[in-house]
C-alpha positions as CSV (number, residue, x, y, z in Angstrom):
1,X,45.6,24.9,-21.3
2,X,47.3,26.5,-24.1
3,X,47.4,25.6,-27.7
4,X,51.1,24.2,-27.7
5,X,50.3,21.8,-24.7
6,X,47.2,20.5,-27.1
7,X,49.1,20.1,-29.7
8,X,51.3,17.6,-27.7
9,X,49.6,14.0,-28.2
10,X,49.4,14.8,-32.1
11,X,52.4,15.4,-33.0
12,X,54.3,17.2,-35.4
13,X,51.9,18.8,-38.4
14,X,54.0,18.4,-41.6
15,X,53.1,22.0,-42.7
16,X,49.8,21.3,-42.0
17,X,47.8,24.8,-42.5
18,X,47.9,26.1,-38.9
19,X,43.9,26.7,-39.0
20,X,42.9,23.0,-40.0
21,X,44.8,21.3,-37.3
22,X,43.5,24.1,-35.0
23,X,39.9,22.9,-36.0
24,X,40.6,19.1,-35.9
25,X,42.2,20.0,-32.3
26,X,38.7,21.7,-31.4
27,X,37.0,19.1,-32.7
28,X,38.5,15.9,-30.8
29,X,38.3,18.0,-27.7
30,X,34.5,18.7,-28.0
31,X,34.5,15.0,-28.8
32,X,35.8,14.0,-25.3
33,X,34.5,16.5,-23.7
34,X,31.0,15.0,-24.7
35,X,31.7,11.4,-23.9
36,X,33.3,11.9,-20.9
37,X,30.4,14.0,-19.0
38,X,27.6,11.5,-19.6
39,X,29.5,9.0,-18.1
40,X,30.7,10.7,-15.0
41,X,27.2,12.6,-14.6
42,X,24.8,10.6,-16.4
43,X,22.0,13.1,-14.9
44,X,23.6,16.4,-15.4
45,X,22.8,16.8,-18.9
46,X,21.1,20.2,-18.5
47,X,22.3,23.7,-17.7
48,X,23.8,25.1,-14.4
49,X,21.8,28.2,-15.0
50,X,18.8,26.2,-14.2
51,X,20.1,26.2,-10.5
52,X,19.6,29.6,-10.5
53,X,16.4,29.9,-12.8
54,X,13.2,28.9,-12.2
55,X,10.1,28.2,-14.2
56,X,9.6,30.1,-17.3
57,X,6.5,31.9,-15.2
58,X,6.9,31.5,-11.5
59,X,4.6,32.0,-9.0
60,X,4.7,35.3,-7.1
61,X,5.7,33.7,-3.7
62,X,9.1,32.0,-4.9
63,X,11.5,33.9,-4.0
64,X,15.2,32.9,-5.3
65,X,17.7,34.0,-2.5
66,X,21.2,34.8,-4.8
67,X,23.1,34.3,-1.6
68,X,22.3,30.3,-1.7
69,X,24.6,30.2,-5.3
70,X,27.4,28.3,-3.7
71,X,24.9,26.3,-1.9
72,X,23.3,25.5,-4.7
73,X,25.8,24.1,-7.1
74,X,27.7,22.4,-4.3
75,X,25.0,20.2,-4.4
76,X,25.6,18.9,-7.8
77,X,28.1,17.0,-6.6
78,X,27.2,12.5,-6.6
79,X,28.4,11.3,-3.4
80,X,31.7,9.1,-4.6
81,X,31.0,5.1,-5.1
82,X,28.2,3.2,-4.0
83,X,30.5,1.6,-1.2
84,X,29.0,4.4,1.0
85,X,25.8,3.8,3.0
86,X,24.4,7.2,3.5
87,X,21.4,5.6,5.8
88,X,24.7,5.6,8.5
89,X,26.4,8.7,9.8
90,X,25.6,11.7,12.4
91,X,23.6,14.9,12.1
92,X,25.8,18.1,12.2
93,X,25.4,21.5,12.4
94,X,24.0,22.9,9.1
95,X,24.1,27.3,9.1
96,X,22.4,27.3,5.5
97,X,19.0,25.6,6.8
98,X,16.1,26.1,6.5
99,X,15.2,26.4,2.8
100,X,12.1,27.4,3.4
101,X,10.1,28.5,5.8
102,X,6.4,28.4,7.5
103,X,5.9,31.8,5.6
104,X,7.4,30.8,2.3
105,X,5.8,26.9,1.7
106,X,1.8,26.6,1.6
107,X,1.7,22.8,1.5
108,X,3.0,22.1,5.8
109,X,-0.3,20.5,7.4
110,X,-1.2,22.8,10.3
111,X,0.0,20.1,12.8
112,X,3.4,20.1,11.4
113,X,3.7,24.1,11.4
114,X,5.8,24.1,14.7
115,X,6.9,27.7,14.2
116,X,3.6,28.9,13.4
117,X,2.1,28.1,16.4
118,X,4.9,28.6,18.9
119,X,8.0,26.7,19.1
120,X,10.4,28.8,20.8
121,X,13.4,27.5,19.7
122,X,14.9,26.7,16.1
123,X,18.3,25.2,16.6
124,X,15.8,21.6,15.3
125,X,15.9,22.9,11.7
126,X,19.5,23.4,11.6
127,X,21.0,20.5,11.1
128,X,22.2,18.1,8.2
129,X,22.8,14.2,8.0
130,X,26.6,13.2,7.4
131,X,26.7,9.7,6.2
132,X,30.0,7.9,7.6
133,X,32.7,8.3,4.9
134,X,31.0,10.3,2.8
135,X,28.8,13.5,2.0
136,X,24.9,13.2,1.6
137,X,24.2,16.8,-0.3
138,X,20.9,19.2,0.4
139,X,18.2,18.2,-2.1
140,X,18.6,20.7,-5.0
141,X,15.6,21.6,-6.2
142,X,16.4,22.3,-9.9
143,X,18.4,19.2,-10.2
144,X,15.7,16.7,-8.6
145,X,12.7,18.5,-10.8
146,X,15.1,17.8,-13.9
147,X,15.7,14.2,-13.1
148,X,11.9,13.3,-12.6
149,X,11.0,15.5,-16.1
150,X,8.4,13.6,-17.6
151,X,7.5,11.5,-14.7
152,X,5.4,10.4,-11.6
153,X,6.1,9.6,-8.2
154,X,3.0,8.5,-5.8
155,X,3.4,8.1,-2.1
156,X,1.4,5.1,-0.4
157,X,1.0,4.8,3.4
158,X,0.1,7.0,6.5
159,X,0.2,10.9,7.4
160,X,4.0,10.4,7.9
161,X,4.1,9.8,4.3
162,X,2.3,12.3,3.5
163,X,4.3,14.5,6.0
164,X,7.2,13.5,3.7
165,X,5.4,15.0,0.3
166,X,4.5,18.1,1.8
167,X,8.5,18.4,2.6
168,X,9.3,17.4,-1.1
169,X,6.8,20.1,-2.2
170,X,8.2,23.2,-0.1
171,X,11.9,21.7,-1.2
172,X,11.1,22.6,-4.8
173,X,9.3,25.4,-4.2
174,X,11.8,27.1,-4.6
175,X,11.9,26.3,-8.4
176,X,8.2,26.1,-8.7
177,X,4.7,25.3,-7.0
178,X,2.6,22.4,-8.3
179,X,-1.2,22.9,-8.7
180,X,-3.7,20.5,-8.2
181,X,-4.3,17.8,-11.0
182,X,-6.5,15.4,-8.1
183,X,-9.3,13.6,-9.4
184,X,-11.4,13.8,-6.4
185,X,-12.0,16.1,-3.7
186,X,-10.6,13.4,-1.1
187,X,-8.0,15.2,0.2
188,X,-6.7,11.5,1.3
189,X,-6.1,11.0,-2.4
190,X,-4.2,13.8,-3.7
191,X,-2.2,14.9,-7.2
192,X,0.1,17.2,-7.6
193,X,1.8,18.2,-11.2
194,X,4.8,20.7,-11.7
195,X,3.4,21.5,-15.2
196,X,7.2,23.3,-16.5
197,X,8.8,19.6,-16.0
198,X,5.0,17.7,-16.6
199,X,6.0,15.8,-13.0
200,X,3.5,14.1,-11.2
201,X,3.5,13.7,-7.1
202,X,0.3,12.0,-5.3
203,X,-0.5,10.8,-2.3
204,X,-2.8,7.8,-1.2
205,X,-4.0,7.5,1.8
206,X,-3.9,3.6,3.3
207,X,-3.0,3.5,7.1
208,X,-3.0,0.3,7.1
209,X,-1.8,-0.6,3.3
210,X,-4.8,-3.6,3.6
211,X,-8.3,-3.5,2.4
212,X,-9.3,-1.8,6.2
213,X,-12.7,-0.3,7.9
214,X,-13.6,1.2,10.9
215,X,-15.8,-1.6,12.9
216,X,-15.9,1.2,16.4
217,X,-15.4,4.7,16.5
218,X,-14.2,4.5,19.8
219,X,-13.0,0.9,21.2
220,X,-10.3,0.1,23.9
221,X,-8.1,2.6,24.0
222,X,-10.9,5.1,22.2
223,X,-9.0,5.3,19.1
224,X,-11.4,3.2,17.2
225,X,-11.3,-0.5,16.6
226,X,-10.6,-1.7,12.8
227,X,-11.5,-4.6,10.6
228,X,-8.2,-5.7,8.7
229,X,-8.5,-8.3,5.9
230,X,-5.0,-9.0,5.9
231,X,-5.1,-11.0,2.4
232,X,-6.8,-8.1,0.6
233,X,-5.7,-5.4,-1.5
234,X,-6.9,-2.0,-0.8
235,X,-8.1,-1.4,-4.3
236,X,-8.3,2.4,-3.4
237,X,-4.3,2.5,-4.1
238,X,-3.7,-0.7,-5.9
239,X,-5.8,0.1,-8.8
240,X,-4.0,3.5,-9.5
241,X,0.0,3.2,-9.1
242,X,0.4,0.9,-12.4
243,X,1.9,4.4,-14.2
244,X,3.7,5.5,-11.4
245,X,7.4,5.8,-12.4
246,X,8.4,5.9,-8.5
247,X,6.1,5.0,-5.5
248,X,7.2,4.9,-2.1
249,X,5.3,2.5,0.6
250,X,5.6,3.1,4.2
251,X,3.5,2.4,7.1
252,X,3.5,1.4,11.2
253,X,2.1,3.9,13.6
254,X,-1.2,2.9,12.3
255,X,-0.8,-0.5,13.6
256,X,-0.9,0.2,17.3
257,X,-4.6,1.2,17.6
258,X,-6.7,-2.0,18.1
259,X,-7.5,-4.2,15.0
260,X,-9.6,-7.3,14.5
261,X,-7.5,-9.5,12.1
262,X,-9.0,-11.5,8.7
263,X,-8.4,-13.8,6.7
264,X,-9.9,-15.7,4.1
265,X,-13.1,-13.3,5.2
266,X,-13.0,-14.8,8.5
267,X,-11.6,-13.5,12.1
268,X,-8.1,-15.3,12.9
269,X,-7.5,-13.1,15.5
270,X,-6.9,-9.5,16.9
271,X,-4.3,-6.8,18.8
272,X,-6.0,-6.0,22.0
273,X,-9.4,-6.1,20.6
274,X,-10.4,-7.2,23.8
275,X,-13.1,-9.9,22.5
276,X,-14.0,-12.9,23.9
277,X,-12.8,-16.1,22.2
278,X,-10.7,-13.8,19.8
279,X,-6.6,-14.7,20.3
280,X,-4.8,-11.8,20.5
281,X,-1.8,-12.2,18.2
282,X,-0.4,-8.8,18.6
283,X,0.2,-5.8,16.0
284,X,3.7,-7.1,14.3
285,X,1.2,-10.2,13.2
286,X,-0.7,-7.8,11.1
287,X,1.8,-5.3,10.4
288,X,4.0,-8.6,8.8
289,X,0.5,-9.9,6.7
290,X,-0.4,-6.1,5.8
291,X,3.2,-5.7,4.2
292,X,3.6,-9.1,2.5
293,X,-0.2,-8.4,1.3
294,X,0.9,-5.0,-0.1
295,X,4.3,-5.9,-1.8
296,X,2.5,-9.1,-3.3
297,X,-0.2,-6.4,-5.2
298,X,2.6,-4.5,-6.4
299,X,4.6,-7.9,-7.9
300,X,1.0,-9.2,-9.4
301,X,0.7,-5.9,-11.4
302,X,1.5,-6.9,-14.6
303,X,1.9,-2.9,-16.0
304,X,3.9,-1.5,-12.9
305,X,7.1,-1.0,-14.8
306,X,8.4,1.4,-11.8
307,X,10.3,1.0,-9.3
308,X,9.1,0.4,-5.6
309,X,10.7,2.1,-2.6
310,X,10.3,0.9,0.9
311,X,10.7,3.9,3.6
312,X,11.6,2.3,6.7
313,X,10.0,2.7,9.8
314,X,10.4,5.8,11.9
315,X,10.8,5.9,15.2
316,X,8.5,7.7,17.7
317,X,10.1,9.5,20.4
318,X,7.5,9.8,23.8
319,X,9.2,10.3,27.0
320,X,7.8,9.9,30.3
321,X,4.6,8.1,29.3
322,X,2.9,6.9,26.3
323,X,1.5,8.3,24.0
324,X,-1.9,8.6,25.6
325,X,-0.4,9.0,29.1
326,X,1.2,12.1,28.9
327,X,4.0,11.4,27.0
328,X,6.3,14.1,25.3
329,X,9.0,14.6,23.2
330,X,11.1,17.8,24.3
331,X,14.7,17.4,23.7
332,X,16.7,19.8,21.5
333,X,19.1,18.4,19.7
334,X,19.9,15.6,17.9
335,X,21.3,12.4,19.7
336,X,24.8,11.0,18.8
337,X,24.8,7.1,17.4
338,X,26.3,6.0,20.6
339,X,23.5,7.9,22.8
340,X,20.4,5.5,21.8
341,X,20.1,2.1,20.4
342,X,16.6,1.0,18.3
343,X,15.2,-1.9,20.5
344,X,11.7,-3.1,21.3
345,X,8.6,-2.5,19.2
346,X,10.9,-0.2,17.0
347,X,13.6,-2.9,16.2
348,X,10.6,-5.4,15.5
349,X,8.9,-3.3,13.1
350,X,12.0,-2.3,11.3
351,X,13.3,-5.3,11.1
352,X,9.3,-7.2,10.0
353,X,9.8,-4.6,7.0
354,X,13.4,-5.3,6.2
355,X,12.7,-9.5,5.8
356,X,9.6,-8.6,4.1
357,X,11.0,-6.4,1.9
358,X,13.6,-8.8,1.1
359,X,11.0,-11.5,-0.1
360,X,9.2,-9.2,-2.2
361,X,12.6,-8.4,-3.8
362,X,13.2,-11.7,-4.7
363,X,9.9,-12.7,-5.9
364,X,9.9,-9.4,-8.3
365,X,12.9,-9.7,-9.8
366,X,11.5,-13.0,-11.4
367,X,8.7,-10.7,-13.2
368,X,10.7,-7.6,-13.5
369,X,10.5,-5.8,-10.6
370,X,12.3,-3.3,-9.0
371,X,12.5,-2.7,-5.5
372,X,14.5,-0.4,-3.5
373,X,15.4,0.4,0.2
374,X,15.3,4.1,2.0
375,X,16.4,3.3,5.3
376,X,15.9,6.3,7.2
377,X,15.4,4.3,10.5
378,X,18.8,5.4,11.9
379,X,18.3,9.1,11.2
380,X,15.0,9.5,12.6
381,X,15.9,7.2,15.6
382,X,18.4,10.3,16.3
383,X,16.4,13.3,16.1
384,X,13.8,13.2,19.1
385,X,14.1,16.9,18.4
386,X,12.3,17.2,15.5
387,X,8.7,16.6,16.7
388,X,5.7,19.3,16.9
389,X,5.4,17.9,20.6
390,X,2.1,20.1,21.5
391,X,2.9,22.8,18.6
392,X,0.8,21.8,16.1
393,X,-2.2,23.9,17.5
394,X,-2.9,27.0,19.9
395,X,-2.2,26.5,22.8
396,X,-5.3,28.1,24.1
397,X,-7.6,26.1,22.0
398,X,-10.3,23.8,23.1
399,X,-8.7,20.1,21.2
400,X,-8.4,17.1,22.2
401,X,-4.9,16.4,20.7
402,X,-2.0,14.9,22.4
403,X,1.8,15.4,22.0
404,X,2.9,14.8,18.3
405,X,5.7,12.8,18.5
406,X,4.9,10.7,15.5
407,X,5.3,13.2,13.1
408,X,7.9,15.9,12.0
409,X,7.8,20.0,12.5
410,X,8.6,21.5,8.8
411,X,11.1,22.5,7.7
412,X,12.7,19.6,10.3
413,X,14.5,16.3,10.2
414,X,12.0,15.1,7.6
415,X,13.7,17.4,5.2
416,X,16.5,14.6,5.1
417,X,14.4,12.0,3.5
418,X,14.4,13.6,0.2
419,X,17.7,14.3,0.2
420,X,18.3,10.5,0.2
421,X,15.8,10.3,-2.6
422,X,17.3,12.8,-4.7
423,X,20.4,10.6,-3.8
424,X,18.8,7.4,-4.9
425,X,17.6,8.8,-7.9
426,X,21.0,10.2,-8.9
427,X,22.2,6.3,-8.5
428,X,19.4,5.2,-10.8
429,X,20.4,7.2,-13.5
430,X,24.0,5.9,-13.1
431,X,23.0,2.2,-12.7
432,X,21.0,2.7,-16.0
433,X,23.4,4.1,-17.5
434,X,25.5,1.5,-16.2
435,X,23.2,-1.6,-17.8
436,X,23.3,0.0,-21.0
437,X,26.8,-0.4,-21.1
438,X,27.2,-3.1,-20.4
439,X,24.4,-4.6,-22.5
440,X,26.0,-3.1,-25.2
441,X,28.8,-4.9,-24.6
442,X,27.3,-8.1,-24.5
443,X,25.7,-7.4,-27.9
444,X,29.3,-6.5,-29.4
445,X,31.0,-9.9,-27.9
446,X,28.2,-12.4,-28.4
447,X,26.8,-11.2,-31.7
């Protein structure tokens, strides 16, 4: 733009000194310029060369790849409107992936390391989720560890979830490594802390999200048989997440081993415990009392100022028998929306977590609460793919493991989930931003 065009909306000067309308032009610009960039990218407010850079003193393994520039700052970019639903769309072909590899990220669990220990093909790691109507960017690693400066997120459920964190963590390593901040030597309960950005990511473990304990090592389906007090809190997680900016629940595969079922401390029934005199009211009774149990400990916690995020269910994908049965999981590709529907015990665990979640909502929001939803039901339903099937071990050695179809090879499909919380995130800081306006406007018309 050239100074005459500038000049335009002020007019003529009067004989004006050339110089001083030259600095009140400046000035007014950098004015504009400043209030109209928080508004549009209320989270931005930080340099584009920390795309590029990483920590001030970064570990010898991360390796920044020049070549991923465009990549990189593409993903700046908010998704336009909230209208969109980026839990909907189709997975396309994505050239740029992986972003990280077996060789690069220390933190994949050796049952997840699919290319480690054989997977012959790769195409599963190359492909990205296109919500309908809109576009769902890559997780940017520079971006998401600047949003969460100065915070904590803490995942609470199952391996899948912490299949998830180990994804977040070899996402951003390409910024930065976290070390280990854990207080205890459980490696069910771990801590995580990026110290450049002093960001916080645990993990505790509760399979069942209930006060839980093993009553047989073996049982029915010799896969153990477990006590559930279904009106109890497991204390090992509830007593820990009040600080937690973020903490993201999830849980369900857990739920099909054999339980016995309590209540008020006494047996109200069972799933396929196989007891005399004990009623078998089937998992979805306990996986419905586990989740109401779980959101009401997170609503009763008077000091949980954070906001709670409900990962939905994700679909397992054994073919040709169960699980146990010699079931497998060796397609590869993704399926198209119209090539599978969810049904049966997926549907009615998905849809348990949905009306659940939905009554946890509404009973926070009258103490302050904050809940929101990650629905990455659809996307997983569509990538039977992305699966270690029987790579998550040598195949010559002597285990006793069967196909994996529960969890997710990394890099793979999982990768996805984090983008839609970087997403989510990025729509925090714009509803914030949003409320303050709007407070503030309210103060200025009913003062």
């Amino acid at each position: 733009m050239t100074l005459h065009a500038m000049e335009a909306p002020f007019g003529r000067s009067h004989g004006q000194p050339k110089t001083t309308k030259f600095v009140l032009i400046l000035i007014f610009v950098t004015l504009v310029f400043l209030t109209i960039i928080p508004v549009f990218y209320p989270l931005l407010g930080y340099p584009l060369y920390l795309l590029k850079a990483s920590s001030p003193n970064p570990p010898p393994t991360t390796v920044y790849d020049d070549s991923r520039e465009p990549e990189l700052r593409s993903s700046i970019k908010i998704s336009q409107g909230e209208e969109c639903d980026i839990f909907s769309g189709e997975w396309v072909p994505n050239r740029d992936a992986p972003y990280y590899t077996n060789t690069t990220c220390w933190a994949i669990h050796e049952h997840q390391n699919c290319m480690k220990y054989g997977r012959p093909d790769s195409e599963f790691m190359r492909w990205k989720w296109k919500p309908d109507g809109c576009e769902l960017p890559v997780l940017n690693p520079a971006q998401f560890l600047e949003i969460v400066r100065g915070k904590s997120l803490a995942f609470v459920g199952d391996s899948v979830g912490r299949n998830q964190m180990q994804s977040l963590i070899c996402l951003l390593s390409r910024v930065e490594y976290p070390i280990d901040v854990s207080y205890t030597p459980d490696e069910r309960f771990k801590r995580w802390k990026y110290t450049t950005y002093n960001f916080t990511v645990a993990y505790f473990w509760t399979p069942h999200l209930v006060k839980s304990g093993e009553r047989d090592d073996d049982g029915p389906t010799q896969t153990g048989l477990f006590n559930l007090y279904l009106d109890e809190f497991d204390e090992r997680w509830t007593t820990e997440i009040e600080g937690f900016d973020y903490l993201i629940i999830s849980g369900g595969h857990w739920f099909y081993r054999p339980s016995i079922f309590y209540e008020n401390h006494q047996i109200v029934g069972c799933h396929f415990c196989l007891i005399e005199n004990v009623t078998d009211l089937t998992k979805f009774y306990g996986y419905r009392k586990a989740f109401r149990t779980a959101f009401r400990a997170i609503n009763s916690l008077e000091n949980f100022k954070g906001i709670t995020i409900l990962r939905t269910f994700a679909p397992p994908h054994f073919e040709n028998g169960l699980w146990n049965k010699g079931g497998n999981c060796v397609r590869t590709k993704p399926f198209r929306s119209n090539e599978t529907t969810l049904e049966g015990d997926n549907m009615e665990f998905y849809m348990i977590q949905i009306e659940e979640f939905k009554i946890a909502e509404r009973e926070g929001r009258k103490k302050g609460k904050r809940y929101r939803l990650m629905d990455t039901t659809q996307a997983s339903l569509l990538r039977p793919d992305g699966h270690p099937s029987r790579y998550g071990h040598w195949a010559h050695e002597n285990v006793t493991l069967y196909n994996d179809c529960v969890h997710w090879c990394l890099p793979g499909p999982i990768d996805t989930w984090n983008d839609f919380l970087l997403q989510m995130l990025k729509m925090e800081g714009i509803r914030s931003h949003q409320e303050r306006l709007y407070s503030g406007d309210r103060r200025m018309r009913f003062k």
